[in-house]
N, C-alpha and C positions, 0 to 999 in steps of 0.2 A: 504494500500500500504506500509506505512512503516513497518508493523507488518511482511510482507513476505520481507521484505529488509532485515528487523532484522532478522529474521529466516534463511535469506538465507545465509547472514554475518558468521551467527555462526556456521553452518553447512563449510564454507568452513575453517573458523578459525582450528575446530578438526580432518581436514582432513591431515594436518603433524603429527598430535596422532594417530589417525588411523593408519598412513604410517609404525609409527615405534614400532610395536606390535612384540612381540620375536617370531622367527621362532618355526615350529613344528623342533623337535630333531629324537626325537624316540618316538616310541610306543611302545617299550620294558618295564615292569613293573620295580619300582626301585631294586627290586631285583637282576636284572641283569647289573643294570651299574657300572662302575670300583668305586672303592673308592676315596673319592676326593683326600686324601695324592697321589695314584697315579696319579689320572690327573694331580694334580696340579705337578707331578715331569715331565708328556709328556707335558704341557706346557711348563716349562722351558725349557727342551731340544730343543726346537721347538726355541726357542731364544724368548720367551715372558718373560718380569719381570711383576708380577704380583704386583697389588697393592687392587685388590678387586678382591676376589673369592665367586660367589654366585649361587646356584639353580633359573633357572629362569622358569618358565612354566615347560616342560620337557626338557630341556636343559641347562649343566653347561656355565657360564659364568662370564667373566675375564673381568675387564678394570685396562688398566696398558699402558705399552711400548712396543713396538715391537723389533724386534733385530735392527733396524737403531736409535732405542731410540723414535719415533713418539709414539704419544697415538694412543691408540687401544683396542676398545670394540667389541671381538669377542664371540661370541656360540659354541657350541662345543656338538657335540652328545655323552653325557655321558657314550654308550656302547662302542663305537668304540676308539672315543676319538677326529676323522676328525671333520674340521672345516666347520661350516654349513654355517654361516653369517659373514662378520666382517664388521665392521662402525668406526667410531670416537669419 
């Protein structure tokens, strides 16, 4: 009995890990997505300050500031440049 208590504990424990797995982007080869000096200048313009720019799965992503100054962990489809996901 305790053995599926523990089991079952733990199993709900990794279920916020689970939750926040990085979205699909694209299915575009890397070949085709913009450069990151360009993203990273459509993010700016968008009113993001960037403090981390990084390849995530197939999808670029930022955590920094928003334009009201809030933090903000958004995804971003590397072809296009549109915002797939954003969180905190």
């Amino acid at each position: 009995m305790k053995l599926k208590l523990v089991a079952a504990l733990t199993i709900l424990s990794l279920s916020p890990v689970l939750a926040l797995a990085s979205p699909s982007c694209t299915k575009e080869p890397k070949s085709k997505w913009m450069p990151e000096a360009a993203m990273k200048a459509k993010i700016e313009a968008m009113g993001y300050k960037v403090k981390t720019f990084e390849i995530t799965g197939n999808c670029y992503e930022i955590y920094g500031k928003d334009k009201n100054g809030e933090r903000a962990e958004v995804y971003f489809n590397p072809v296009s440049g549109d915002i797939v996901q954003k969180g905190d």
